[in-house]
MDTraj code that builds the backbone (N, CA, C; nanometers):
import mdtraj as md
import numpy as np

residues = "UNK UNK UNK UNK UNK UNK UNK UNK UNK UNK UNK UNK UNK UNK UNK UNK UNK UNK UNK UNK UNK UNK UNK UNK UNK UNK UNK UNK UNK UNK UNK UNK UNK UNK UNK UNK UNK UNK UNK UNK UNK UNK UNK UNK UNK UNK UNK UNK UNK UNK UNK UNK UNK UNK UNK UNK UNK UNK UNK UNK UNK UNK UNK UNK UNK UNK UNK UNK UNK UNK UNK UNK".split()
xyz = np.array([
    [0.0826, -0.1180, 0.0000],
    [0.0000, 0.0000, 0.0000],
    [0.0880, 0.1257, 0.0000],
    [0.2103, 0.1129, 0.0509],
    [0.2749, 0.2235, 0.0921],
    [0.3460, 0.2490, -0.0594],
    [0.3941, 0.1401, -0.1273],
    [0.4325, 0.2521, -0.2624],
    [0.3357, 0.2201, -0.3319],
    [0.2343, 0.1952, -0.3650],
    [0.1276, 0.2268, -0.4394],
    [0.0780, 0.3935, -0.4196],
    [0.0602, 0.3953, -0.2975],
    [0.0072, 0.4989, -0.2155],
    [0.1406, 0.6458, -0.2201],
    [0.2878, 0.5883, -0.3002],
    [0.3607, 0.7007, -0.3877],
    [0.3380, 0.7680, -0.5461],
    [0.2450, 0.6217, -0.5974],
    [0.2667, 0.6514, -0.7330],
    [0.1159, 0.7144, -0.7748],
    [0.0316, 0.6667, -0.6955],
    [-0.1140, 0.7849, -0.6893],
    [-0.1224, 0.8449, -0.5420],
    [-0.1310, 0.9699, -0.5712],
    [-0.1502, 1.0271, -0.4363],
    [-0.2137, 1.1540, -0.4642],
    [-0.2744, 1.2459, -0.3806],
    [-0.2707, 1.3901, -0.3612],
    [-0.1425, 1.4745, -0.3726],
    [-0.2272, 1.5825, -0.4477],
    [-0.1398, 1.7087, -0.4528],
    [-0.0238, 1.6934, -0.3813],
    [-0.0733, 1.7108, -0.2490],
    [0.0485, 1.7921, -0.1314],
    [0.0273, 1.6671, -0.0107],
    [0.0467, 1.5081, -0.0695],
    [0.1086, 1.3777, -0.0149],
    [0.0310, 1.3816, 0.0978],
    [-0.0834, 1.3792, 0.1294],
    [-0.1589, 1.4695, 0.2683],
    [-0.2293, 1.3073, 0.2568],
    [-0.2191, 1.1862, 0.3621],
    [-0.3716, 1.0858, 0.3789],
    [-0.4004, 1.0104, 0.2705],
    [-0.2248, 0.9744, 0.1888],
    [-0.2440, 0.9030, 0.1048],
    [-0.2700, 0.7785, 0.0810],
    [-0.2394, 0.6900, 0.2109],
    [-0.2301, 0.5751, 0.1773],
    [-0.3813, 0.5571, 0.2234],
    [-0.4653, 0.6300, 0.3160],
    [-0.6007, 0.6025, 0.3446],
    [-0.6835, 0.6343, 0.2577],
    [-0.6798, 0.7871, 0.2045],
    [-0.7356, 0.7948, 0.0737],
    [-0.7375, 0.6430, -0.0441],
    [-0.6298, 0.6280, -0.0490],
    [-0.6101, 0.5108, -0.1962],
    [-0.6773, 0.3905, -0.1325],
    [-0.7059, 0.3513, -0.0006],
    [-0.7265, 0.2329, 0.0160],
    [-0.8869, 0.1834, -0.0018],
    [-0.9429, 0.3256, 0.0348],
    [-1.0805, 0.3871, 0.0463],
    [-1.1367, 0.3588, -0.1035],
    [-1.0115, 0.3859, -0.2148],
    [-1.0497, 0.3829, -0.3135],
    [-1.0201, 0.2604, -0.3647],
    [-0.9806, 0.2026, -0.3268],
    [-0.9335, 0.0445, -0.3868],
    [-1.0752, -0.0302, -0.3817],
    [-1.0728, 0.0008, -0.2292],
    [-1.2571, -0.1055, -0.1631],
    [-1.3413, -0.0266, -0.2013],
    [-1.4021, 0.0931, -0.2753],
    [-1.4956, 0.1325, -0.3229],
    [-1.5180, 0.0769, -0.4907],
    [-1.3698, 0.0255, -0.5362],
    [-1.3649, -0.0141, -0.6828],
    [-1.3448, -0.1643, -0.7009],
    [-1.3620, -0.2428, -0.5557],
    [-1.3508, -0.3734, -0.5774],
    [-1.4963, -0.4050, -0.5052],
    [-1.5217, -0.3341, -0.4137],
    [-1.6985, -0.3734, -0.3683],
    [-1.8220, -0.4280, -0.4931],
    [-1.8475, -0.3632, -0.5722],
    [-1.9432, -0.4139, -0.6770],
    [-1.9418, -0.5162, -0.7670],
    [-1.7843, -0.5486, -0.8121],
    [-1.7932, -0.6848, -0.8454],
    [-1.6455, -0.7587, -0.7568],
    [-1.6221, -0.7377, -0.7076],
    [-1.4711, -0.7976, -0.6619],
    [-1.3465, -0.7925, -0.7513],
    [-1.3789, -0.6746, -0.8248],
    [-1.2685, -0.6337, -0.9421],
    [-1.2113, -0.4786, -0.8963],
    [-1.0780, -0.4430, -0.9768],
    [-0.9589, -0.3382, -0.9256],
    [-0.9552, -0.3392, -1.0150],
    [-0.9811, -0.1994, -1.1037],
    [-0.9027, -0.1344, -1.2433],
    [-0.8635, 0.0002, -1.1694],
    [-0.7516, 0.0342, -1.2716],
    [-0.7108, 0.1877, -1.2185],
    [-0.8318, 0.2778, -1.2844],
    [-0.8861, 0.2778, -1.3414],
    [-0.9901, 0.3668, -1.3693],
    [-1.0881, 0.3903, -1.2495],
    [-1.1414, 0.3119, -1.2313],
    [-1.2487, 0.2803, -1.1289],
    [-1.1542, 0.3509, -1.0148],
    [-1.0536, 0.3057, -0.9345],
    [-0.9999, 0.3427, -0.8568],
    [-0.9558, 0.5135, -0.8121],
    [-0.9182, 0.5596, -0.9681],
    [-0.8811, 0.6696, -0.9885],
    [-1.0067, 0.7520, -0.9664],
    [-1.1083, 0.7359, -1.0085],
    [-1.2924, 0.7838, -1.0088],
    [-1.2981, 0.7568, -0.8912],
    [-1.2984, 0.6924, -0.7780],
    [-1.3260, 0.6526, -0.6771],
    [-1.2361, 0.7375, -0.5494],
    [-1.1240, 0.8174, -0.5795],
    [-1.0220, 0.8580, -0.5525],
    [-1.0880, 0.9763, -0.3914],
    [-1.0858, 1.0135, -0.3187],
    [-1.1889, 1.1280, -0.2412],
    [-1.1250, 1.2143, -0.2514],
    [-1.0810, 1.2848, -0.3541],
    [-1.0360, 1.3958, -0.3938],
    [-1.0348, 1.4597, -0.5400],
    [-1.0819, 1.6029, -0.5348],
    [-1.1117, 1.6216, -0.6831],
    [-0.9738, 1.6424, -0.7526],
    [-0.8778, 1.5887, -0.7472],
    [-0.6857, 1.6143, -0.7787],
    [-0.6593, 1.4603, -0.7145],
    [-0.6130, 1.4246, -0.8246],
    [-0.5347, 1.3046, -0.7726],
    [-0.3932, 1.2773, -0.8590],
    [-0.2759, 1.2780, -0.8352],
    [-0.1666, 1.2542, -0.9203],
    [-0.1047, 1.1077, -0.9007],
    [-0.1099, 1.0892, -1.0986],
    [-0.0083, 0.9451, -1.0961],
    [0.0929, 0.9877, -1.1362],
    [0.1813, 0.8786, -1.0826],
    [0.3280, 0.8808, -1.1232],
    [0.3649, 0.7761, -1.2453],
    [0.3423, 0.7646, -1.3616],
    [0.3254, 0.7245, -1.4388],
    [0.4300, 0.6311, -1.4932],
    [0.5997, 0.6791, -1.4420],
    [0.6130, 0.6018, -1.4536],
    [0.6630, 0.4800, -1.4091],
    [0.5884, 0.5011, -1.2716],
    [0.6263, 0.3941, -1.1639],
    [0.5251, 0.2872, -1.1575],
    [0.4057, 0.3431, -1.2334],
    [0.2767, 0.3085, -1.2613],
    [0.2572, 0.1331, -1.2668],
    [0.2959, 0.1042, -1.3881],
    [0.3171, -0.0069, -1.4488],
    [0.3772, -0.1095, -1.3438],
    [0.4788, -0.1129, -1.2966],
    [0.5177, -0.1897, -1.2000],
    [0.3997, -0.2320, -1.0682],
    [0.3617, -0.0841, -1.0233],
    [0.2563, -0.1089, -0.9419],
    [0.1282, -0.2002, -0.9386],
    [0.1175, -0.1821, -1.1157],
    [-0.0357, -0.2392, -1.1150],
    [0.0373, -0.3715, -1.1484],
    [0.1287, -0.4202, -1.1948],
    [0.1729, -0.6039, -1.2215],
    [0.1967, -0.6295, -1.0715],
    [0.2389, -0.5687, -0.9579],
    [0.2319, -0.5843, -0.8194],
    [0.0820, -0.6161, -0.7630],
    [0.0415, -0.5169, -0.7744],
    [-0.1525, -0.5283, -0.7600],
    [-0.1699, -0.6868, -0.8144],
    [-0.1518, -0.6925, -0.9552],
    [-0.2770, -0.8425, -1.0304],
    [-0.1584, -0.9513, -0.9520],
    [-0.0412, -0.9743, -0.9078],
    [0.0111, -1.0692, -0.8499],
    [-0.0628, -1.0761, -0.7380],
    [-0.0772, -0.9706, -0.6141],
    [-0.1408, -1.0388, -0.5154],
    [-0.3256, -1.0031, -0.5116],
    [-0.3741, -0.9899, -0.6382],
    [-0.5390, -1.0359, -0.6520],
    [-0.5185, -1.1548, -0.6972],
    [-0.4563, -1.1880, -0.7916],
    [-0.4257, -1.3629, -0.8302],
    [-0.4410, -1.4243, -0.7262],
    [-0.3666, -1.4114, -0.6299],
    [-0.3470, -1.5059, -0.5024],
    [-0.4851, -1.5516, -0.4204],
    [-0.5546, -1.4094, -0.4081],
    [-0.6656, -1.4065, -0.3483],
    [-0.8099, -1.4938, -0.3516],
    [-0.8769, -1.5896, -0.2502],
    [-0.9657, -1.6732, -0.3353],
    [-1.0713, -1.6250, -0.3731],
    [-1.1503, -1.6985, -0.4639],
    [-1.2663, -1.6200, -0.5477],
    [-1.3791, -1.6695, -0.4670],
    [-1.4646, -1.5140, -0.4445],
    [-1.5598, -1.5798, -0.4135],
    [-1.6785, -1.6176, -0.4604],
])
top = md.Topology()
chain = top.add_chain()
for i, resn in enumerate(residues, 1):
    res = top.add_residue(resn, chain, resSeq=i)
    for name in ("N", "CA", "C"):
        top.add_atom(name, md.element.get_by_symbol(name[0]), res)
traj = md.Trajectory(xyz[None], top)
């Protein structure tokens, strides 16, 4: 969470990792799915910055440990 929570964050790094997490479980609640879109929309702030190009790594980090996770 903690470098995820570097590569999208607020403006001025303020409640990032709670913000993003807020937004993770608001974009996996309806079907048990995580896209960065959804996530990014889901974000509680009208400013949200990615780091684009740390990006990529993050999200092949993300689908390794949803893989893991069992289905329900």
């Amino acid at each position: 969470m903690d470098q995820t929570s570097q590569v999208i964050h607020t403006p001025t790094n303020r409640a990032n990792r709670q913000f993003l997490r807020g937004a993770l479980m608001s974009s996996a609640l309806p079907n048990g799915k995580i896209t960065l879109i959804e996530t990014l929309q889901n974000y509680p702030t009208p400013e949200v910055h990615v780091e684009g190009n740390r990006l990529v790594e993050v999200v092949q980090k993300i689908s390794r440990v949803t893989e893991r996770l069992p289905k329900l």
